[in-house]
FIDREN-301714 format. One record per residue (C-alpha): residue in three letters; y, x, z. Coordinates in steps of 0.001 Angstrom, whole numbers, padded with zeros to 6 digits, always signed. Example, Ala and Ser with C-alpha at 12.3 -4.5 7.8 and 13.67 -1.06 7.14 Angstrom:
! residues 2
ala-004500+012300+007800
ser-001060+013670+007140
This chain:
! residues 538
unk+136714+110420+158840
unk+134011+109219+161368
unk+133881+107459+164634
unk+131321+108388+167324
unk+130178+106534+170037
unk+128233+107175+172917
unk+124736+105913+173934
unk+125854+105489+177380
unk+128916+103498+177052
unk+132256+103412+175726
unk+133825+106007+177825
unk+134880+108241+174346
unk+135583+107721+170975
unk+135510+110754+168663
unk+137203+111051+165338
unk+136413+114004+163041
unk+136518+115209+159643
unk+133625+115533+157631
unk+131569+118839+158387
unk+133475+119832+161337
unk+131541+119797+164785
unk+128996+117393+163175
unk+125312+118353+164931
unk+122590+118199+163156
unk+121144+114624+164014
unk+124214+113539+162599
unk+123904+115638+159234
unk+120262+114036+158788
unk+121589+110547+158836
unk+124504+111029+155969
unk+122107+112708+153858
unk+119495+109890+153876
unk+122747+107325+153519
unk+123724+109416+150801
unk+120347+109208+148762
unk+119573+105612+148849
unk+123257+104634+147321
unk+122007+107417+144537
unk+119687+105721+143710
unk+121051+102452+143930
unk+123592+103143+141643
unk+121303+104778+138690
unk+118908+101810+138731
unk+121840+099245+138022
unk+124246+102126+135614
unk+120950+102750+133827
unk+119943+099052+133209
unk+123749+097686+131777
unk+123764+101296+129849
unk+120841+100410+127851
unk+122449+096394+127389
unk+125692+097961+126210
unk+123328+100504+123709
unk+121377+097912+122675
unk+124595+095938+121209
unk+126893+098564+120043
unk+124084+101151+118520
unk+123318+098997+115449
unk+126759+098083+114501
unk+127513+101652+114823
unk+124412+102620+112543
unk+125725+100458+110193
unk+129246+101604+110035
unk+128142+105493+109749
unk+125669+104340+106707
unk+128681+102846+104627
unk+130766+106077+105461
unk+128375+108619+104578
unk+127465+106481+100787
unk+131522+105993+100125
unk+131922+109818+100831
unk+130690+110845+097655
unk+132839+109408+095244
unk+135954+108725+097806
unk+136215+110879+100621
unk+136664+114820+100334
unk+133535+115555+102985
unk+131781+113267+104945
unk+132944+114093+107824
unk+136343+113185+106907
unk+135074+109485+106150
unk+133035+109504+109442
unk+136211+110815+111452
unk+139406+110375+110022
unk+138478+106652+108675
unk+135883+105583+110930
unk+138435+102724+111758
unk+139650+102229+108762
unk+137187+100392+106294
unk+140139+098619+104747
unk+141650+101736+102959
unk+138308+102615+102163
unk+137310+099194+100538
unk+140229+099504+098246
unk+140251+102897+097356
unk+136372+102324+096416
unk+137606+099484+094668
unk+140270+101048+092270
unk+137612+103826+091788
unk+135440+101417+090347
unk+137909+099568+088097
unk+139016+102722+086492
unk+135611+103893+086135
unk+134766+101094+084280
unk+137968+101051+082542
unk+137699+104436+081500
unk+134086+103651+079903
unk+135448+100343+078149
unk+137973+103098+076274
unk+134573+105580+075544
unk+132801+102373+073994
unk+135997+101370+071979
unk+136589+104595+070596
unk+132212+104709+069857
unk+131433+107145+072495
unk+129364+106303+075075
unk+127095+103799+073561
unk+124069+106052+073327
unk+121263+106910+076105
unk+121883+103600+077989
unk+119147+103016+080000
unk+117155+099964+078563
unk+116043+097942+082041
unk+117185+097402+085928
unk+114542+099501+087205
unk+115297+102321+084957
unk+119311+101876+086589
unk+117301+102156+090177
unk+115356+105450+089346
unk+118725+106666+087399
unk+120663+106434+090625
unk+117663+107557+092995
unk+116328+110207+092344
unk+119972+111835+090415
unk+121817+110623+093306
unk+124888+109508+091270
unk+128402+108800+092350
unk+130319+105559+091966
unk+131223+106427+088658
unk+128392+107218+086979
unk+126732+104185+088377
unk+129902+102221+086714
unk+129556+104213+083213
unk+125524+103913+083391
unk+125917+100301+084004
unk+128608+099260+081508
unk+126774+101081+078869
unk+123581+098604+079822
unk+125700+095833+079932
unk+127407+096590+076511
unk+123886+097047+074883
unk+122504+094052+075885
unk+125826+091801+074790
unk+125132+093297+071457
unk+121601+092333+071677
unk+122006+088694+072379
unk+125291+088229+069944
unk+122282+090005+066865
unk+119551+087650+068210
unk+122236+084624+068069
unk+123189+085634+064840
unk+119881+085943+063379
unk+118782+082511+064835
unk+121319+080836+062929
unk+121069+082751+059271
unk+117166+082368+059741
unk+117843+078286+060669
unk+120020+077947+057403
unk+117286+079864+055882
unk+114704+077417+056976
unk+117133+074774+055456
unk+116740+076010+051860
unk+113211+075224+051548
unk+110886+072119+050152
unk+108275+070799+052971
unk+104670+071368+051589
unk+104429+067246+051782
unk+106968+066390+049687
unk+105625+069094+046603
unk+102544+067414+047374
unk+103943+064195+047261
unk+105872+065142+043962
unk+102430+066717+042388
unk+100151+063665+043677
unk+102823+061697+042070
unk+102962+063011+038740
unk+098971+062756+038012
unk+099061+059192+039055
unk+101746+058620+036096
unk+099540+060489+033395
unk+096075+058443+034355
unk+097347+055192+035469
unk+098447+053049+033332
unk+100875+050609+036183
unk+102738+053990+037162
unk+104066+054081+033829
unk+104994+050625+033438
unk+108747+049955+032625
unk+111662+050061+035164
unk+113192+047560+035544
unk+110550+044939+033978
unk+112260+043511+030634
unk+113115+039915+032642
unk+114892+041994+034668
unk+117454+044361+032034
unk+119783+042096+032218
unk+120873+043139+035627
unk+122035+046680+035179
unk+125094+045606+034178
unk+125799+042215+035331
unk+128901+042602+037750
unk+127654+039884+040119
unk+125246+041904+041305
unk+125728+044990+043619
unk+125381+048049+041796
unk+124177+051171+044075
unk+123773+054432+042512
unk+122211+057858+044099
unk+122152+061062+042332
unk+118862+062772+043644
unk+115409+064780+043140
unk+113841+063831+046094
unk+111491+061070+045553
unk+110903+060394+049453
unk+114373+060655+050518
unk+115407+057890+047455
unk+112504+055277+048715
unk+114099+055744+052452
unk+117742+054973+050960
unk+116744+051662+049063
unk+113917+050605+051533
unk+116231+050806+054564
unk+118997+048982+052362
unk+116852+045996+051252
unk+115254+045839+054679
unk+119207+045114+056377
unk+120636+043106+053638
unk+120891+039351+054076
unk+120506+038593+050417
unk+118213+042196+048905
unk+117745+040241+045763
unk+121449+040593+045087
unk+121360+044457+044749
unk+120332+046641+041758
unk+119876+049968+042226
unk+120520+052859+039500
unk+118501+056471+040205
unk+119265+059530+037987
unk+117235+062217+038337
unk+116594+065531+036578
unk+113347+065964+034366
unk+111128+067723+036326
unk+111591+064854+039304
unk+111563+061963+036490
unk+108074+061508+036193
unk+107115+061471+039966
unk+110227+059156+040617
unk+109424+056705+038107
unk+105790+056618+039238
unk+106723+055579+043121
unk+108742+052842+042219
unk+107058+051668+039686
unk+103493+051218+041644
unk+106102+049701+044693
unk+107728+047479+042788
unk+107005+044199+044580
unk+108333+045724+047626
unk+111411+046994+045688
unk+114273+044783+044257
unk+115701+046025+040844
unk+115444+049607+040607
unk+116521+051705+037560
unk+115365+055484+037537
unk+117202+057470+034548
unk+116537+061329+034029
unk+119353+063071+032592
unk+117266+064183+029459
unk+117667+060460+028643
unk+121374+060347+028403
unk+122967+060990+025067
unk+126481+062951+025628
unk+128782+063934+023031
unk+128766+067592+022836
unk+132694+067959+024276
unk+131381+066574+027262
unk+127966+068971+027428
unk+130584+071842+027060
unk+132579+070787+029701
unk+129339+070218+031969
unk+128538+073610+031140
unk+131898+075107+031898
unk+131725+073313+035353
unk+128705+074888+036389
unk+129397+078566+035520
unk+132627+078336+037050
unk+130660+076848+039958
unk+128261+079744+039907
unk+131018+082358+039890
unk+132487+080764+043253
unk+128734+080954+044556
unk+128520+084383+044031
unk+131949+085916+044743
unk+131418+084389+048376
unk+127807+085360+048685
unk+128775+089083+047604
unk+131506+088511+050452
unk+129290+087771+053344
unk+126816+090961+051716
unk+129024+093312+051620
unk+130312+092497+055554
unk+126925+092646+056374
unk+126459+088744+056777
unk+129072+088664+059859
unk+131738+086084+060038
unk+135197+085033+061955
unk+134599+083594+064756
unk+133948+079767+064091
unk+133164+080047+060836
unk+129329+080476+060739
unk+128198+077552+059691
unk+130741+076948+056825
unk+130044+080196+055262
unk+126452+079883+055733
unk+126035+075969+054457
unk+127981+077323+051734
unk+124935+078965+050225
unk+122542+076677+050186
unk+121116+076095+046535
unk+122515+072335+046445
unk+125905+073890+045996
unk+124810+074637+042289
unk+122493+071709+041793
unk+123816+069671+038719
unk+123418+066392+039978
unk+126038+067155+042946
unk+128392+068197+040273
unk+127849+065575+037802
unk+129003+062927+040220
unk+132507+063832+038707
unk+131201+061887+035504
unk+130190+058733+036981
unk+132035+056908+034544
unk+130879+058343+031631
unk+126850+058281+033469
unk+127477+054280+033535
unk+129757+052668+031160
unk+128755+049433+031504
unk+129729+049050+035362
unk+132958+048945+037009
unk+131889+048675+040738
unk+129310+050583+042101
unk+128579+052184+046082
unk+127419+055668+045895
unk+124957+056638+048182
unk+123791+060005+048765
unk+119981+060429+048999
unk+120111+062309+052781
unk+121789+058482+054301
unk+120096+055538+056259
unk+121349+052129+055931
unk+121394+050067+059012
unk+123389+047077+058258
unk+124205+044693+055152
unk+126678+046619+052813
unk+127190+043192+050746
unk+131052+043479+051907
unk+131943+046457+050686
unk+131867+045082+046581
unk+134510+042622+048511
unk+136875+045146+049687
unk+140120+045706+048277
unk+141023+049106+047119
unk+145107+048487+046931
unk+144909+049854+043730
unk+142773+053188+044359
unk+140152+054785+042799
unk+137472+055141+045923
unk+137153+053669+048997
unk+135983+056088+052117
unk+135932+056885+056219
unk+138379+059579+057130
unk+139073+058974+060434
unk+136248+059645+062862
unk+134964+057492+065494
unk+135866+059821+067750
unk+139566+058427+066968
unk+142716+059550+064613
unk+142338+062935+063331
unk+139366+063768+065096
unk+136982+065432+062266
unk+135518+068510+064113
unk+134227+070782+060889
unk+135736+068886+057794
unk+138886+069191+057659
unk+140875+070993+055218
unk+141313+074100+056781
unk+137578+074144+056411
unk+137099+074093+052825
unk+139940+075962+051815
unk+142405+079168+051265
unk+145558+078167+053093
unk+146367+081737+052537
unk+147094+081201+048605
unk+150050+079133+047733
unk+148226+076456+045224
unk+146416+075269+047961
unk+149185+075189+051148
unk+151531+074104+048613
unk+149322+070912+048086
unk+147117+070163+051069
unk+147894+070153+055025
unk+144928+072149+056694
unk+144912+070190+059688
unk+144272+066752+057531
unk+140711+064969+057845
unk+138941+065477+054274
unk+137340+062378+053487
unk+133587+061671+054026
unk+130733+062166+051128
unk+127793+060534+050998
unk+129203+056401+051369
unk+131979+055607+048392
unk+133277+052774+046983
unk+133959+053363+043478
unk+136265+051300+040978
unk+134937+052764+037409
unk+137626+050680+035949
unk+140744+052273+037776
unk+138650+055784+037671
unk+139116+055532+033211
unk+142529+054734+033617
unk+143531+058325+035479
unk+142526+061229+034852
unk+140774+062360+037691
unk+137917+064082+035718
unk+140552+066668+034065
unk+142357+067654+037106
unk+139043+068548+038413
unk+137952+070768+035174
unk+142272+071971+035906
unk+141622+072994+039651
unk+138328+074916+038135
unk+140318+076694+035932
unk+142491+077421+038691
unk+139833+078770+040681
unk+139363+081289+038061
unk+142982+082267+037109
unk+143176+082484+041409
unk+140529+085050+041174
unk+138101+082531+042956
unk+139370+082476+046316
unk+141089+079205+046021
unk+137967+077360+048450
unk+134630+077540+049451
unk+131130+076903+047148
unk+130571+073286+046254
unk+131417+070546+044674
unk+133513+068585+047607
unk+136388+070966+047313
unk+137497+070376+044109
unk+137159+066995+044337
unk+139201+066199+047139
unk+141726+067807+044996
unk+141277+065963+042399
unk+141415+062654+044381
unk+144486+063414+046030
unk+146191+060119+046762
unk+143712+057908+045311
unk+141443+057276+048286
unk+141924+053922+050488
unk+140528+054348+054159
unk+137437+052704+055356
unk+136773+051854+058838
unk+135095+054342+060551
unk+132004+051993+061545
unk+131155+051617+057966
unk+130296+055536+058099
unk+129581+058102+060959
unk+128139+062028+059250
unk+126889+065244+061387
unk+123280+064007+061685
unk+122238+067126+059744
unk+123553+069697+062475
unk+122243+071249+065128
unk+123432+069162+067602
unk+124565+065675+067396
unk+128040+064593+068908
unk+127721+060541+068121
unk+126933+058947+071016
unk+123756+056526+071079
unk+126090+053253+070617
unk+127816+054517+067623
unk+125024+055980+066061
unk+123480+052347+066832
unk+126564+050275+065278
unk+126990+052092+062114
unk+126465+051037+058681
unk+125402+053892+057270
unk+124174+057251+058696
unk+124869+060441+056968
unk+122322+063433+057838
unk+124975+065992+056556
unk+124538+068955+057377
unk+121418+071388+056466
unk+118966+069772+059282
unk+117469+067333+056806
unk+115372+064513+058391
unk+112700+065405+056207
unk+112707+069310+057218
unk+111265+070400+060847
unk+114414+071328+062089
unk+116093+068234+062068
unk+117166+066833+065484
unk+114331+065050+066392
unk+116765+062368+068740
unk+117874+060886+065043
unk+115280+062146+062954
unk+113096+058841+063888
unk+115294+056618+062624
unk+115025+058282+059126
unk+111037+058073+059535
unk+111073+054398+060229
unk+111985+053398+056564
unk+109271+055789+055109
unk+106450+053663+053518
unk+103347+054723+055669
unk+100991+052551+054559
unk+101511+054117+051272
unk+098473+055933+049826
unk+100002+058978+048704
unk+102314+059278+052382
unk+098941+059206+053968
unk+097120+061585+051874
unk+100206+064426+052028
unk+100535+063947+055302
unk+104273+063316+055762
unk+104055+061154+058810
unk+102801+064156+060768
């Protein structure tokens, strides 16, 4: 509808419909009216389309590129994942999801029943290529990576395994100081006269077996290791004239051992060093010495064939156990003869045995003052980690709770006693027989087809000293310091008598924990001529 008005007044006003009696001045007007809202209206359309294609373009992009890569292994064509459930990512999360899981499910089963362990690609960017250029679905990428992922768990669990036999390996072995040591030690004896002289000096004798005096004994070949044991005991007692100390050694060591503390002796107090050659035994006793030790050697072997013939693979928390279990020291007679201290020293009734791999940090005068109740040896069993808290020695341990002589006898979730720091009453020891249960549980072994406990002496004699063992407090003795990793914390370690490197990390070896291993080195003699010359400060 328009109006029209005339230029000559308001006389008429005409109302018509468009195109009907419209002149043509009129027409020119609407069409230039006509052209300018055109074009305002694309200018301002145009401008907020390109706003609006700016925002929603990308997040569109986005949203095609997920549909088009989950259409492969979910959808049946892509353009049912870019039409049918282009709004509907949830579905598609979860179905990609479950896809997945069984994928890799149905590879676990491959692996477990040994398929699918070959042709696994070997790095990441052989995975990227893999995928590129075959353009593989969402399970292959799942079977492709567990297979990777399977490989290398096999790889580390072999290179952890490995690491630790090598480590016990490295355990086994002498340091080229102390053979140097030994050999340096040994000429000195045959050319000089002093290295030879007697131990103890005649005015002197008289000691080894006066019971006033505190009688230590250590069973060891290691000349070093013995001259850290009575150095750091003199050097913490408040009266080091009051101890004697009684070395037996084998005869290879003897000469070497007898030369050190005989050219120390002013720093030393009474030392006697004895080589088993020296000892006069009836021959019942040699026999039964002898018997010992094969039967010992039969255990040794049966378990060592063991771990062979599975390949050198053990239960889970087992490795070290089965592993410490062969180290030579497990057949070394003087570990074994410790079962015939009474018979090694007749004359004494109250000794502390010390084993050579222990540092003494405090006076151990008390302990020849302590009251056994009655029993045979006096040692720590609980930890100071509190009751029952023995991580790696209890019974369970050392034993077969799976044969009847042993659960029938022993709890496996009891502490075992401690090694290495005993008190020792010789005169209640003769009155038992302790000595012939422990030949009876070797006899046994054998009977039990050698599966009654682990390689080594300790088994057997915790057997044998069922019930006859008084408990020590726990300060008096704290062990581990030979493993790989110390638990003691810095103030026990600091406040304990006696510190036992068990364990195969010997201080003297390059694989002991270096965080404890200078406290060993601080009782080592450096100024000693030999020490310097071999080098075993460095």
């Amino acid at each position: 509808m328009k109006f029209y008005i005339s230029a000559t007044g308001i006389k008429k006003v005409t109302i018509s419909n468009p195109g009907v009696g419209i002149g043509k001045g009129n027409g020119g007007c609407a069409a230039a009216a006509a052209a300018l809202a055109a074009r305002r209206f694309s200018g301002r359309t145009l401008l907020l389309l390109l706003l609006l294609l700016a925002i929603v373009l990308p997040f569109i992009f986005v949203r095609f590129a997920f549909l088009v890569l989950e259409s492969a292994s979910v959808c049946d064509s892509p353009l049912d994942c870019m039409g049918l459930r282009l709004f509907r990512g949830g579905d598609t999360s979860l179905k990609i999801g479950e896809e997945l899981t069984r994928a890799l499910v149905e590879e676990t089963d491959q692996d477990v029943n040994g398929r699918g362990k070959k042709g696994s690609l070997e790095s990441f960017d052989d995975l990227v290529k893999e995928m590129t250029l075959k353009r593989r679905d969402i399970r292959a990428f799942a079977s492709v990576t567990k297979k990777m992922l399977l490989q290398m768990e096999r790889k580390v669990q072999s290179a952890k395994h490995h690491e630790l036999v090598y480590w016990h390996l490295a355990s086994h072995g002498i340091p080229k100081s102390l053979h140097c040591l030994s050999l340096r030690l040994t000429e000195e004896y045959s050319v000089n006269a002093m290295a030879r002289m007697r131990l103890p000096p005649p005015e002197s004798v008289s000691r080894l077996t006066d019971p006033s005096f505190h009688h230590i004994v250590i069973l060891t070949d290691n000349v070093l290791a013995a001259s850290v044991v009575i150095s750091s005991t003199v050097q913490n007692a408040v009266n080091p004239e009051k101890f004697v100390f009684h070395i037996v050694t084998d005869k290879k060591t003897y000469t070497p051992m007898h030369a050190w503390f005989a050219i120390n002796s002013a720093s030393s107090p009474v030392v006697e060093v004895k080589g088993l050659h020296q000892y006069d035994w009836p021959q019942e006793v040699n026999f039964k010495v002898r018997e010992m030790l094969d039967i010992h050697r039969l255990i040794w072997r049966r378990h060592y064939q063991n771990l062979k013939d599975s390949d050198f693979s053990f239960v889970e928390g087992t490795h070290e156990q089965s592993l410490q279990a062969l180290n030579p020291s497990c057949l070394a007679l003087l570990n074994h003869l410790r079962i015939y201290i009474p018979k090694l020293f007749p004359d004494l009734n109250k000794i502390v045995l010390l084993d050579d791999d222990v540092v003494v940090q405090s006076d151990l005068s008390s302990l020849w003052e302590t009251d056994l109740n009655g029993k045979v040896a006096g040692a720590v069993v609980d930890s100071w980690c509190g009751n029952n808290c023995c991580p790696g020695r209890k019974y369970k341990d050392y034993f077969n709770f799976s044969h009847p002589l042993i659960s029938s006898n022993l709890v496996q979730e009891d502490c075992a006693w401690l090694s290495g720091m005993n008190v020792l009453d010789l005169k209640a020891w003769r009155q038992t027989n302790i000595t012939e249960a422990y030949s009876a549980w070797l006899r046994l072994s054998v009977s039990s087809g050698l599966q009654l406990w682990q390689p080594g002496a300790l088994p057997p004699t915790l057997l044998a000293f069922k019930g006859l063992i008084e408990y020590l407090e726990p300060s008096w003795h704290v062990a581990g310091l030979g493993s790989r990793s110390v638990k003691s914390p810095q103030e026990i370690l600091k406040s304990a008598a006696v510190l036992h490197f068990s364990g195969p990390a010997k201080p003297w070896l390059e694989i002991s924990n270096p965080e404890v291993r200078s406290i060993w080195y601080r009782y080592v003699n450096s100024s000693d001529i030999f020490v310097r010359k071999c080098k075993i400060m460095n």
